[in-house]
FIKOL-689567 format. One record per residue (C-alpha): residue in three letters; residue number from 1; x, y, z. Coordinates in Angstrom, 3 decimals. Last residue first. Layout:
> ALA:NUM:X:Y:Z
...
END
This chain:
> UNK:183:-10.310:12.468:2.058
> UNK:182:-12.557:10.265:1.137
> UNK:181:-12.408:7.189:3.657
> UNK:180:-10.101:4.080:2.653
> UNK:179:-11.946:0.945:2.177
> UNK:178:-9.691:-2.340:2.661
> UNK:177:-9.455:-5.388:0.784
> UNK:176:-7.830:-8.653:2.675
> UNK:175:-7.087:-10.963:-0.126
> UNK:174:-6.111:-14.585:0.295
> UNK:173:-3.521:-16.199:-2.143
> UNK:172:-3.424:-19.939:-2.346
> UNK:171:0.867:-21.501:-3.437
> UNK:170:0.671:-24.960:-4.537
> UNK:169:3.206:-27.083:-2.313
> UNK:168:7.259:-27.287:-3.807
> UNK:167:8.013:-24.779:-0.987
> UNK:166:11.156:-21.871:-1.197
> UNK:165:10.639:-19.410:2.110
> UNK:164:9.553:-16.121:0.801
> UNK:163:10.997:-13.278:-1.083
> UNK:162:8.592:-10.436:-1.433
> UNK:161:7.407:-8.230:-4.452
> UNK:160:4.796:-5.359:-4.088
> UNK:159:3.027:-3.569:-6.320
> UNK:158:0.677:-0.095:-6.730
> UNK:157:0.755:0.751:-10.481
> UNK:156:-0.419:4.592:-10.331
> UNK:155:-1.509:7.064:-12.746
> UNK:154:-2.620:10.000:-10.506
> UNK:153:-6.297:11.235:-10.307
> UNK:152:-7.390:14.406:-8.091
> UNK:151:-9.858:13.732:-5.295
> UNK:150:-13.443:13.379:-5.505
> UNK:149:-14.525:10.150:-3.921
> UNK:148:-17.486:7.950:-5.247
> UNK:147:-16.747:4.959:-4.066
> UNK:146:-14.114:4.075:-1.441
> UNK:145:-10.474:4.980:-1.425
> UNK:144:-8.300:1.789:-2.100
> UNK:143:-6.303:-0.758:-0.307
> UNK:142:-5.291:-4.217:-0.970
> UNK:141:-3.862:-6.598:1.262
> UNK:140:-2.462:-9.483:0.689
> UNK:139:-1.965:-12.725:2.572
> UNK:138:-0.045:-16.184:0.931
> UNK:137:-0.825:-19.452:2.335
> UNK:136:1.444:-22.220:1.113
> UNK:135:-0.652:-25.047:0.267
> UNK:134:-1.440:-28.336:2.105
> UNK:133:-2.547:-27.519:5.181
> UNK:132:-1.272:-23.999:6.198
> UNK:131:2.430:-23.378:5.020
> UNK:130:2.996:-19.965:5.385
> UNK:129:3.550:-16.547:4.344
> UNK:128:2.844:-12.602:5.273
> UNK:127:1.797:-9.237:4.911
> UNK:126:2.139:-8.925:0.575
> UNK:125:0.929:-5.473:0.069
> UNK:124:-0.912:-3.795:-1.941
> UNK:123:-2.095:-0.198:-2.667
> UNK:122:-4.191:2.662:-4.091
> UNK:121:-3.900:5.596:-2.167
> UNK:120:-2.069:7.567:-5.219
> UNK:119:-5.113:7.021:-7.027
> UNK:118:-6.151:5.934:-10.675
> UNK:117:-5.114:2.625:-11.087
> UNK:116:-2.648:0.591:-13.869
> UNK:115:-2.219:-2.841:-12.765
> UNK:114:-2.808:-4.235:-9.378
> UNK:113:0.402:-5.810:-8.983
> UNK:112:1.173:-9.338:-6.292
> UNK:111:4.891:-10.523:-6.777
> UNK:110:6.086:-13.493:-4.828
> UNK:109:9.702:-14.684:-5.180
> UNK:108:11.215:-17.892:-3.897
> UNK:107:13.602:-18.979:-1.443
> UNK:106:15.874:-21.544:-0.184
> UNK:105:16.436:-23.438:-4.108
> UNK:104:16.617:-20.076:-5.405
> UNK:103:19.235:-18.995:-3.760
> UNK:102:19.550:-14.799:-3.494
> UNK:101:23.230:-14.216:-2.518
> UNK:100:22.783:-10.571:-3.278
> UNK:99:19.178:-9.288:-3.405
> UNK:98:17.225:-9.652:-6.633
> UNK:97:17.076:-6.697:-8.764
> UNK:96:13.885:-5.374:-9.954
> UNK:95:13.942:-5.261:-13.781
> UNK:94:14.122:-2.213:-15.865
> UNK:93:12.094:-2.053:-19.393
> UNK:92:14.796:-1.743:-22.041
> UNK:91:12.555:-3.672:-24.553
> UNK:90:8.743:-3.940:-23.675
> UNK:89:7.330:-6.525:-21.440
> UNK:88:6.667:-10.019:-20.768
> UNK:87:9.336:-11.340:-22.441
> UNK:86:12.175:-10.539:-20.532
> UNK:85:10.767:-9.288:-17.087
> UNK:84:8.658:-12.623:-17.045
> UNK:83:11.701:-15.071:-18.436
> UNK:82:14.071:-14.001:-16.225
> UNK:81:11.863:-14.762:-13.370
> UNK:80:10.652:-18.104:-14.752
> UNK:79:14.305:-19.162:-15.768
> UNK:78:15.430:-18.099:-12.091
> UNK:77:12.990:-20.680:-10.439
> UNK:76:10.236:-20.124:-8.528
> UNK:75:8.756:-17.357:-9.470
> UNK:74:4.970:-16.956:-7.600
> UNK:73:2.860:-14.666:-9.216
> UNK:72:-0.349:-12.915:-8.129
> UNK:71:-1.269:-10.249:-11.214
> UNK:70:-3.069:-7.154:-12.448
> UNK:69:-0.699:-6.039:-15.452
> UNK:68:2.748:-5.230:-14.633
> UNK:67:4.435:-1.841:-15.482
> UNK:66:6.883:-1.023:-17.871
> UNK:65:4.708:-0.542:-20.351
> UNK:64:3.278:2.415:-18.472
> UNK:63:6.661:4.129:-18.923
> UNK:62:8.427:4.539:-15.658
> UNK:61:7.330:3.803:-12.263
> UNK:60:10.757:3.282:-10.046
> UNK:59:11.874:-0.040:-10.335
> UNK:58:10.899:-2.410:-7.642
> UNK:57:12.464:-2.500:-4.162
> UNK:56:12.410:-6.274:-3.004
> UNK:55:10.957:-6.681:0.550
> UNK:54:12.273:-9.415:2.615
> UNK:53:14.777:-6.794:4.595
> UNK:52:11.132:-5.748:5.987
> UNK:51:10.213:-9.103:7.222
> UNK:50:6.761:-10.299:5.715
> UNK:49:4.590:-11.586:8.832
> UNK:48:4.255:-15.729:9.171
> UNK:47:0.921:-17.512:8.279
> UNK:46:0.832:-20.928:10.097
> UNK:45:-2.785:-19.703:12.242
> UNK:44:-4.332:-16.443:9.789
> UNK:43:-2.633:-13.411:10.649
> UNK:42:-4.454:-10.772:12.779
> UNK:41:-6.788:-8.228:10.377
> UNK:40:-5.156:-4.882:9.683
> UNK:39:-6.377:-1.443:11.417
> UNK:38:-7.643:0.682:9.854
> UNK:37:-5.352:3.452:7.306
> UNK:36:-4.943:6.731:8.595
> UNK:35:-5.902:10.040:7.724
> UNK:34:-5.312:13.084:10.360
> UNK:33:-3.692:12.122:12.919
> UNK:32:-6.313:13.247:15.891
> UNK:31:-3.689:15.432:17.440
> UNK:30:-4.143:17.983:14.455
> UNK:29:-7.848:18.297:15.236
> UNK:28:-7.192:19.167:19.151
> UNK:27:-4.338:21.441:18.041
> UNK:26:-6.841:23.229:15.482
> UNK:25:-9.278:23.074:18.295
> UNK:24:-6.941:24.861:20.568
> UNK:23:-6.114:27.295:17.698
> UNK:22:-9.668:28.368:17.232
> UNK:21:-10.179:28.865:21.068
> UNK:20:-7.438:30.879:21.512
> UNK:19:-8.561:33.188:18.251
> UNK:18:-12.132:33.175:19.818
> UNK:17:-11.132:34.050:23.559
> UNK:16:-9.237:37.171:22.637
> UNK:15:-12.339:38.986:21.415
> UNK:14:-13.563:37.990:25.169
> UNK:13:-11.087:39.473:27.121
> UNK:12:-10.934:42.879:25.300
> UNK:11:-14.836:43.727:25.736
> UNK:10:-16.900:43.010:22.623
> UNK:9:-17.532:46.037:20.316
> UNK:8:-20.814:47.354:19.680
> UNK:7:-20.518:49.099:16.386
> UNK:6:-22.764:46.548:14.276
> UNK:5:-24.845:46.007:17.221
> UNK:4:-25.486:50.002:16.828
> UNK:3:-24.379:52.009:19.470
> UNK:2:-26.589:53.680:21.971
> UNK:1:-26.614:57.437:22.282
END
């Protein structure tokens, strides 16, 4: 009697080979790293990298009023700073606090917000600083999924908020926008 390809049974070393197979691809996948942002662009010439100890921790996302609107700011005195996170937004908002021993007349602040967005890989960040010419040179980076990606939405205000080397010159910023795949 000959069995039915339904009943036919594969001999013991082979039905193993699938499962081993599987997980060795699985491995194979995993070693990949899954997402990851490309690579950024080199520096331009003059333009320093953004030291991690520059980096000012902002408030923790709160009420949407709390938030900054879409904006490149340089403060450059402590009545312009005061004045932003006073005026510019609703009472009892929290305001980032600035390092101890912050001098404003050897640094100054540089705040670059997106504004309310809709994914959790939305970002930006300030990479670096310099005098170039006659203008401090200020690179960003800004991040986002491409079009048309179906993931889940999140209310997000990507920022970022530097101290840099105090300059009287105009301050340029340069964006650097990267694509992220869909996930």
């Amino acid at each position: 009697m000959h069995a039915s390809p339904r009943e036919r049974r594969l001999p013991a070393r082979r039905r193993s080979a699938w499962p081993s197979f599987a997980a060795a691809l699985l491995l194979a996948l995993a070693a990949c790293g899954g997402e990851k942002e490309p690579e950024a662009s080199p520096l331009p010439a003059g333009v320093t990298a953004i030291a991690a100890d520059a980096r000012i921790a902002m408030p923790a996302p709160g009420r949407s009023a709390c938030q900054p609107a879409s904006t490149r700011k340089v403060f450059r005195m402590d009545a312009e700073w005061n004045g932003f996170w006073e005026y510019g937004f609703a009472a009892g908002c929290p305001r980032p606090q600035l390092p101890a021993g912050f001098d404003w007349s050897r640094e100054m602040i540089v705040l670059a917000a997106m504004g309310k967005r809709g994914s959790p890989a939305d970002s930006i960040v300030v990479r670096g600083s310099g005098v170039v010419g006659d203008s401090v040179l200020v690179v960003l980076r800004r991040t986002s999924r491409q079009d048309g990606c179906a993931e889940p939405t999140a209310q997000v205000w990507p920022r970022d908020l530097v101290r840099i080397p105090a300059d009287k010159r105009p301050v340029r910023f340069v964006e650097e926008q990267r694509k992220l795949p869909c996930p």
